[in-house]
C-alpha positions as CSV (number, residue, x, y, z in Angstrom):
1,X,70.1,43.3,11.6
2,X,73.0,45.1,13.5
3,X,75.8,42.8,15.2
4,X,76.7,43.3,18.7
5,X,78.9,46.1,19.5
6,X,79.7,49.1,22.1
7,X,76.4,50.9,20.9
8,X,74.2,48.7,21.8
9,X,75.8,47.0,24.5
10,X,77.4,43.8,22.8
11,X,73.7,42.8,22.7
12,X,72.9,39.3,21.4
13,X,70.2,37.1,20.5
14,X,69.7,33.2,19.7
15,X,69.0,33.9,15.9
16,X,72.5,36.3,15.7
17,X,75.1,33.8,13.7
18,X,78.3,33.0,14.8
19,X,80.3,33.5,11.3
20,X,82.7,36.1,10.6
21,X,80.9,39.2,10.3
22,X,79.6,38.7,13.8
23,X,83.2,37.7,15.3
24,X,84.5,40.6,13.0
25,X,81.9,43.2,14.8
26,X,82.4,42.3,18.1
27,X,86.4,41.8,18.5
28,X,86.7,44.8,16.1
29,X,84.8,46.9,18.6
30,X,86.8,45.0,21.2
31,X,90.4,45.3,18.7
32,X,89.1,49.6,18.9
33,X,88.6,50.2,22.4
34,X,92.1,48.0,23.3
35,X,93.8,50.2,20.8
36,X,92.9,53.0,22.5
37,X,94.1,51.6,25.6
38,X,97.3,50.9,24.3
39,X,97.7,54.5,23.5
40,X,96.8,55.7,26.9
41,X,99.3,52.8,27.7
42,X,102.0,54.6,25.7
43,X,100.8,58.1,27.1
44,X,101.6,56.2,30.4
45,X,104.5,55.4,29.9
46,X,106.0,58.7,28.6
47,X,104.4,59.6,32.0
48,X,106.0,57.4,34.1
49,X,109.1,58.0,32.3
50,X,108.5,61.6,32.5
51,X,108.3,60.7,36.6
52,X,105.5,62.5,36.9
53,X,103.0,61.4,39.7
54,X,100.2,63.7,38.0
55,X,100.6,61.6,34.9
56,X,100.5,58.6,36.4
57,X,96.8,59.4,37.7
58,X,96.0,60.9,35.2
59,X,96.4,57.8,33.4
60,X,94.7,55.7,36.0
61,X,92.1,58.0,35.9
62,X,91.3,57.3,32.1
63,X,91.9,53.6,31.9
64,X,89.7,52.5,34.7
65,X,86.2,53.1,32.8
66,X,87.7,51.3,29.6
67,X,89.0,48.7,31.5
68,X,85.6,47.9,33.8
69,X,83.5,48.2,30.9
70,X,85.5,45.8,28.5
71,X,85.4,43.2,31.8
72,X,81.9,43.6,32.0
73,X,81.2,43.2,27.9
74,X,83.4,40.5,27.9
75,X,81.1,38.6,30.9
76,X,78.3,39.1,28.8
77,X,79.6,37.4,25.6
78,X,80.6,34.2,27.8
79,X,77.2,34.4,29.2
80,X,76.1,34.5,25.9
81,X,77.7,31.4,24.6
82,X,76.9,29.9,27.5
83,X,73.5,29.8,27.7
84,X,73.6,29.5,23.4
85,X,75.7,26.1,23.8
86,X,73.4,24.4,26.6
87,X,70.1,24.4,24.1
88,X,70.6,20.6,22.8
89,X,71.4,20.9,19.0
90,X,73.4,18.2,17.3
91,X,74.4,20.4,14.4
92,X,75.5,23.3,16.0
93,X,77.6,21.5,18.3
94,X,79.4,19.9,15.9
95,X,80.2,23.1,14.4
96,X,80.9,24.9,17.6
97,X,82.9,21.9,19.2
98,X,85.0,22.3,15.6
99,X,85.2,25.6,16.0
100,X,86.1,26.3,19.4
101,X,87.9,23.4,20.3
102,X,90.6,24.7,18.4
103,X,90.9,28.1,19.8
104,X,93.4,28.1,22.0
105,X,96.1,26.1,19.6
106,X,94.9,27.6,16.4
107,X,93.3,31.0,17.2
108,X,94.2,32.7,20.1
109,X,94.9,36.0,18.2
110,X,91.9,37.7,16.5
111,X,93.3,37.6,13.3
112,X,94.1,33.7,12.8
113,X,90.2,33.1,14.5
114,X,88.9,35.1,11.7
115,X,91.3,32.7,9.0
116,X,90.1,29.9,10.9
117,X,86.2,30.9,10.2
118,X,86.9,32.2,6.8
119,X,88.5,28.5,5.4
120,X,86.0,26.9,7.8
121,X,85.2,23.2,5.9
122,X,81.7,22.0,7.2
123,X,82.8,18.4,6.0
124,X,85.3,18.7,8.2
125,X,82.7,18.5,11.3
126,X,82.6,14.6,12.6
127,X,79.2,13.2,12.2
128,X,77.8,16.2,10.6
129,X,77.6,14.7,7.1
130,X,76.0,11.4,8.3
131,X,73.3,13.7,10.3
132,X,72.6,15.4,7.5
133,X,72.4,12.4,5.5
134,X,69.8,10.8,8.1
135,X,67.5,13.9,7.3
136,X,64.5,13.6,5.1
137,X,64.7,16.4,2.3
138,X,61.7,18.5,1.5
139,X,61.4,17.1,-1.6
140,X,59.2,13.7,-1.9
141,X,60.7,12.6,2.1
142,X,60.9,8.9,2.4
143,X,60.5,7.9,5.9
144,X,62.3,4.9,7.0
145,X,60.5,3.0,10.4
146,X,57.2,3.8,11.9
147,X,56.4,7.4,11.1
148,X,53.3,9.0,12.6
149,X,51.0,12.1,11.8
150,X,48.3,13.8,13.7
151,X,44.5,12.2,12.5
152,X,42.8,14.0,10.1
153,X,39.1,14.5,10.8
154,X,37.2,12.5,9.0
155,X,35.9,13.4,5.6
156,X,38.6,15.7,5.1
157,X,39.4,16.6,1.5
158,X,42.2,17.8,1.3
159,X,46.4,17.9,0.8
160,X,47.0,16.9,4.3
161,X,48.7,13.3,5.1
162,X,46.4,10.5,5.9
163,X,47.8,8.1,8.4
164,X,46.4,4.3,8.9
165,X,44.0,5.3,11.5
166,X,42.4,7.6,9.2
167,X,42.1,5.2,6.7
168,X,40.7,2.4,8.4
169,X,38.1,4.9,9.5
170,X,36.9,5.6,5.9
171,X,36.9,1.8,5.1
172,X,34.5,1.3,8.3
173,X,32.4,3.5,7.0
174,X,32.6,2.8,3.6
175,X,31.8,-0.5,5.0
176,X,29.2,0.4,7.1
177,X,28.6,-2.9,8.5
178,X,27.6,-4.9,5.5
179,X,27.4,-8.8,5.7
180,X,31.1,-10.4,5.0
181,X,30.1,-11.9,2.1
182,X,29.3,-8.6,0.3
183,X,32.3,-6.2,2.0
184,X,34.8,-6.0,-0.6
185,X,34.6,-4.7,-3.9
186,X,35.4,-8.2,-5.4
187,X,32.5,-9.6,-3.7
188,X,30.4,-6.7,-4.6
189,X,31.3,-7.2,-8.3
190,X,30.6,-11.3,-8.0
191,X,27.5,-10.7,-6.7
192,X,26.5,-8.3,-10.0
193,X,27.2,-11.1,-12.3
194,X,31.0,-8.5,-13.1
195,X,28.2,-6.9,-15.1
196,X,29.6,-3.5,-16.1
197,X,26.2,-3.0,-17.0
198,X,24.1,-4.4,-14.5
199,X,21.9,-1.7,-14.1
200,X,20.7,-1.6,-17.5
201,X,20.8,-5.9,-17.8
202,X,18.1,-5.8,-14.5
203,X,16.5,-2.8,-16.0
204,X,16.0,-5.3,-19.5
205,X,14.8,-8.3,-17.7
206,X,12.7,-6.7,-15.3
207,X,10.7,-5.2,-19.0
208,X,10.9,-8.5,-20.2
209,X,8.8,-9.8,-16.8
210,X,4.8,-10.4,-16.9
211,X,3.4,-7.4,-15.2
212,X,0.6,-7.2,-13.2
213,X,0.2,-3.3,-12.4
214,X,-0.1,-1.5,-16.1
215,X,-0.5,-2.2,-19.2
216,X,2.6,-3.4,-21.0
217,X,1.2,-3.4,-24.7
218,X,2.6,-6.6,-25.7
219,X,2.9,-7.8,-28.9
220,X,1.5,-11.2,-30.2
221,X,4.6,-12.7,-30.1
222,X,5.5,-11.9,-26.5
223,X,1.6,-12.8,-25.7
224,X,2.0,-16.2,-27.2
225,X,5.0,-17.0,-25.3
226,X,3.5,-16.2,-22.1
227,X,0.7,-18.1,-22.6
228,X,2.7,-20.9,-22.9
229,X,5.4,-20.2,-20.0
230,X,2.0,-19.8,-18.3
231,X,0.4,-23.5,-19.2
232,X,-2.7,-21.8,-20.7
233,X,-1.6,-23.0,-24.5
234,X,-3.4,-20.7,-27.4
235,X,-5.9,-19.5,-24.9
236,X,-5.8,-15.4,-24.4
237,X,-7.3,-13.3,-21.6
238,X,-11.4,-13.1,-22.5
239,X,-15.0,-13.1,-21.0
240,X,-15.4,-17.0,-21.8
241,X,-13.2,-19.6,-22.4
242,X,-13.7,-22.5,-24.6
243,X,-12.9,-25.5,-23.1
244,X,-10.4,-26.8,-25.8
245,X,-8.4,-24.2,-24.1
246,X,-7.9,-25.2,-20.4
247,X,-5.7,-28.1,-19.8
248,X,-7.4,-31.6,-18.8
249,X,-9.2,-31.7,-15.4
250,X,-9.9,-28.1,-15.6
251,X,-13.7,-26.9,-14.5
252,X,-15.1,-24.4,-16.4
253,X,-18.9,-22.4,-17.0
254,X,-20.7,-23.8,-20.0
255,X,-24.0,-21.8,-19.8
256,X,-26.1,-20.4,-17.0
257,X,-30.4,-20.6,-16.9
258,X,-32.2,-17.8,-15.4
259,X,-35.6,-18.7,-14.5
260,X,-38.4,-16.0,-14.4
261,X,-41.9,-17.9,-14.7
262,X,-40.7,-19.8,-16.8
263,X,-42.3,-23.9,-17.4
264,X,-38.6,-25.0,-18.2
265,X,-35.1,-24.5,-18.2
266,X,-32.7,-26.0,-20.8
267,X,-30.2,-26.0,-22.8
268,X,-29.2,-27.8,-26.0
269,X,-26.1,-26.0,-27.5
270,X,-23.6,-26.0,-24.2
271,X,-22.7,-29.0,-23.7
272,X,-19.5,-30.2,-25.5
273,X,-18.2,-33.8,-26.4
274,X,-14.9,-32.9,-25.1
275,X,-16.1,-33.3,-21.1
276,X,-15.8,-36.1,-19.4
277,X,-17.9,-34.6,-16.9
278,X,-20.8,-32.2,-16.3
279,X,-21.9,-30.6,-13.1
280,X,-25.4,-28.3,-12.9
281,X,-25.6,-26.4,-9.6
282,X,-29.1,-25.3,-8.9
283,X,-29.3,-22.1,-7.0
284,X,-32.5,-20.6,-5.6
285,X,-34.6,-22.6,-7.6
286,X,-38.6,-21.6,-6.8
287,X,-42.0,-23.3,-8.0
288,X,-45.2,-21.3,-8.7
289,X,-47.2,-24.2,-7.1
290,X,-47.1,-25.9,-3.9
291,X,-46.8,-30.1,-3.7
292,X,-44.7,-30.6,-7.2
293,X,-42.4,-32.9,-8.3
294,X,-38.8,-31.5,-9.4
295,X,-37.3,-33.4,-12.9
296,X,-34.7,-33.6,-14.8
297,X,-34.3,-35.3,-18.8
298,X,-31.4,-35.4,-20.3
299,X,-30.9,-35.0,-24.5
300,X,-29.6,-37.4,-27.1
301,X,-29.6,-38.1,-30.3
302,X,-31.5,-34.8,-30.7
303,X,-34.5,-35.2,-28.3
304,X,-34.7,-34.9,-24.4
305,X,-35.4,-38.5,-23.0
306,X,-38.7,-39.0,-21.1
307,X,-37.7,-43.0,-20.8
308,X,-34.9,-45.6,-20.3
309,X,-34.7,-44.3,-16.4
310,X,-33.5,-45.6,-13.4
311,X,-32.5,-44.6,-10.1
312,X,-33.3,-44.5,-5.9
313,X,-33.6,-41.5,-3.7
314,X,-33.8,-41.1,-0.2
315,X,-35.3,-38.5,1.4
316,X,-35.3,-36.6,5.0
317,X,-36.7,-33.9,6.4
318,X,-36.3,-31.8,9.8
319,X,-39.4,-33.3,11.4
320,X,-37.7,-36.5,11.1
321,X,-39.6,-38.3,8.4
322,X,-37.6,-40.4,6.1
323,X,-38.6,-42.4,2.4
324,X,-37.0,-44.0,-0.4
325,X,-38.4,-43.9,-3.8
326,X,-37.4,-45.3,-7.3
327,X,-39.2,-44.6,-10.3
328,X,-38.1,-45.2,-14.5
329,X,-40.6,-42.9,-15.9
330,X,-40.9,-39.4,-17.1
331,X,-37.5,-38.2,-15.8
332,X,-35.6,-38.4,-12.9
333,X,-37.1,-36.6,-9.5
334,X,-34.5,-34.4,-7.9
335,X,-36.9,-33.1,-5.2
336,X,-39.7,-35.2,-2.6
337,X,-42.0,-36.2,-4.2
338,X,-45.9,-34.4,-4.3
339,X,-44.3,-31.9,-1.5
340,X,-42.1,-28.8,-3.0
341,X,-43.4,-25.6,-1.1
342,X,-44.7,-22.6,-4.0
343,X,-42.6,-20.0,-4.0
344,X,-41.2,-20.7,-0.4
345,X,-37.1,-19.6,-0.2
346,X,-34.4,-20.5,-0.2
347,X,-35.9,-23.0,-3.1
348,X,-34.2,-25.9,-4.2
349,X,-30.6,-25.8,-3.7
350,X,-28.0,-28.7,-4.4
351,X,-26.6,-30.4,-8.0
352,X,-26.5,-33.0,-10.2
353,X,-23.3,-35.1,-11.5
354,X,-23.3,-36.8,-15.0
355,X,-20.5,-39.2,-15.2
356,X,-18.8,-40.0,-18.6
357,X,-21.7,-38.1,-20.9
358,X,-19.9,-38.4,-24.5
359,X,-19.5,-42.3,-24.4
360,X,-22.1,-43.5,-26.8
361,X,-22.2,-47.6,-26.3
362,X,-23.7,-47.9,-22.5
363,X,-25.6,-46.0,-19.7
364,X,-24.9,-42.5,-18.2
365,X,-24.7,-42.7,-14.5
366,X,-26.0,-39.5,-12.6
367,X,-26.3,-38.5,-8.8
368,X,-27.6,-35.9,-7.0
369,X,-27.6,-34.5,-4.2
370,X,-30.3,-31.4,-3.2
371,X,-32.4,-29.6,-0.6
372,X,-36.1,-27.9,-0.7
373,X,-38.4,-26.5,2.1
374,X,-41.4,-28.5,1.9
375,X,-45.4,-28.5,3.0
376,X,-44.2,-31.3,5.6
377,X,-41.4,-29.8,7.4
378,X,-38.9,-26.8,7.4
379,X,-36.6,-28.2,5.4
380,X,-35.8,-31.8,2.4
381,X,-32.8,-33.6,2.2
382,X,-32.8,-35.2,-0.9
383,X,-30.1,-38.2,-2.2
384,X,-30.2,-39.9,-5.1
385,X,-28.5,-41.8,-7.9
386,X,-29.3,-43.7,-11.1
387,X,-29.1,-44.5,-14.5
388,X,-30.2,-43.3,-18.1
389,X,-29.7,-46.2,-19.9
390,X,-30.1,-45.8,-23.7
391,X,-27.8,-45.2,-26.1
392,X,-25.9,-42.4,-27.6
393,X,-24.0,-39.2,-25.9
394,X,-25.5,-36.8,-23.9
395,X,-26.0,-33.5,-25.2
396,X,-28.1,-31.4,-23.1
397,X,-30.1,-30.9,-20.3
398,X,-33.6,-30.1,-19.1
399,X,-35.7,-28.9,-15.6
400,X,-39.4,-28.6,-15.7
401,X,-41.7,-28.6,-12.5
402,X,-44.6,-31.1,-12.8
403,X,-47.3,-28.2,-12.4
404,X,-46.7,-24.9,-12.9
405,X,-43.7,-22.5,-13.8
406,X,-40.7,-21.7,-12.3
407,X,-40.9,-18.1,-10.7
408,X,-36.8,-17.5,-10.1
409,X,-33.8,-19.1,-9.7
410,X,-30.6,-19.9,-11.7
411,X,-29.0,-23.1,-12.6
412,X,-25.6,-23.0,-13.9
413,X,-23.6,-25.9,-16.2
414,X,-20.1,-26.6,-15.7
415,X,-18.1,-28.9,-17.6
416,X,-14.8,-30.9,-16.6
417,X,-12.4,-31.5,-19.3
């Protein structure tokens, strides 16, 4: 960069420095031209000595443009300095107040300024040191009192400083409204049993759980277990049940009897010594021949009963007819008497109860309760309870029509533990 001087107009700018070489340029070019002048000066003299009035202008003549254009450089460096010293800097005034305050005592010729600046002693400046002091470095700055930075945008990855408003922008979202219970990482943890590994302890469990979309090929350990966890004791999943499996109370299918013109319906092998109950639902149930009688012996001791009976029915039907009837004889008569419809639906419908069957040492109590469509009137109500009142268990059961077969129908035994 070249310093101010004559050839380009004791030009200046705000970055030119004030240190030696520039004082040294410009009162050097200044130091030239008044050399000069003090030559012409001397020429002048001589002149004047000389008494000539041609030398005397001549000398007028040649000092005049020197003279006007070293006034008009030097308004330009005050300029200068002027309008350099009113931009507010603290560290340039200290150094221009200690340099130029001393001018006039300590450097009023050109060559003590240029001493002055050459043994110049920044420590010297008051204050200076102490500003300096109160500046950050560049190297890891620590800010004392409330410092602030523009906001990053957020998500912003990169070297740039985050202030607080940016952080408390990523918590929020990180956040993202979540209960208060469950919004810091402490809670989080708590809630995950501090499992480091929850995932796979859940995943473990979960395969250790019954389910009940696929197959889980479980072994017969794991099988027996569940059983048990699930009340069901040794029983396993199966078409039928046996009844020493189901806990006490439970109802379960003993056998079903399908009729198809069939003169009876029974069944010998079904009925276990472990119920305290049995329970034959008659479904459909349809005679061959019109006015019959419907019965019903029970087995013990190896031979169905046709004695030791006793019992009362009532009877109604829909054209408002009513009867009772007992009887002891031949089996009990679940349907009116001398008028069951042939082959007329629905059929007998209804069921018969057989209280405390395994008991050996007194009666059996049964009750019934049943409907028929009859030669009377649409439809039978029939009601009825009674005894069988010989001894030994029951174990089975028996359905015959008085005349004829029985064309369809199904009677299923259940059996209450």
């Amino acid at each position: 960069m070249t310093g101010p001087s004559a050839d380009n107009n004791y030009h200046v700018d705000r970055t030119t420095p004030l240190d030696a070489d520039t004082f040294n340029g410009i009162f050097g070019s200044v130091g030239t031209r008044l050399t000069a002048t003090e030559a012409v000066r001397a020429d002048f003299d001589t002149l004047i000595a000389a008494g000539t009035a041609q030398a005397i202008a001549a000398v007028q003549d040649a000092i005049s443009p020197y003279a006007e254009e070293a006034q008009t450089k030097a308004a330009q460096i005050s300029a200068y300095l002027t309008a350099y010293l009113s931009d507010a800097n603290p560290i340039r005034d200290a150094v221009l107040t200690a340099v130029l305050g001393g001018v006039a005592a300590r450097g009023d010729t050109l060559a003590k300024l240029l001493a002055l600046i050459d043994g110049f002693n920044l420590s010297s400046i008051d204050g200076l040191t102490e500003a300096l002091a109160a500046l950050a470095p560049l190297d890891s700055p620590q800010i004392i009192g409330v410092g602030t930075v523009l906001t990053a945008a957020p998500g912003t990855n990169s070297a740039q400083i985050a202030n607080c408003a940016f952080v408390a922008a990523a918590l929020a979202a990180l956040v993202n409204s979540a209960p208060t219970t469950l919004d810091t990482l402490n809670e989080l943890a708590n809630a995950l049993g501090s499992d480091p590994n929850f995932a796979t302890t859940t995943a473990t469990a979960l395969g250790n759980r019954l389910r009940i979309d696929a197959d889980q090929g479980l072994g017969s350990g794991a099988k027996a277990i569940g059983r048990t966890n699930l009340g069901l004791g040794g029983m396993s999943i199966k078409d039928s049940v046996a009844g020493a499996d189901l806990p006490g109370g439970s109802w379960y299918r003993l056998a079903t009897l399908t009729a198809s013109n069939s003169a009876e319906l029974f069944d010998t092998a079904s009925l276990l010594s472990g119920c305290i109950e049995y329970e034959i639902v008659i479904s459909n149930l349809l005679p061959s021949a019109s006015g019959v009688d419907l019965y019903c012996q029970i087995q013990s001791g190896g031979a169905f009963q046709g004695a030791n009976y006793s019992f009362a029915s009532h009877t109604a039907d829909t054209g408002g007819n009513t009867s009772y009837g007992a009887t002891g004889a031949g089996g009990i008569s679940i349907s009116r008497p001398g008028n069951y419809t042939a082959n007329a639906a629905p059929g007998c419908n209804g069921s018969i109860r057989i209280t405390d069957p395994a008991q050996s040492s007194g009666p059996k109590a049964l009750r019934w309760d049943t409907t028929q469509p009859t030669t009377v009137s649409d439809l039978c109500h029939v009601t009825g309870g009674g005894w069988w009142t010989g001894v030994g268990a029951v174990t089975g059961i028996r359905f015959f029509p008085s005349v004829g077969n029985f064309v369809s129908g199904v009677i299923h035994i259940n059996g209450r533990r």
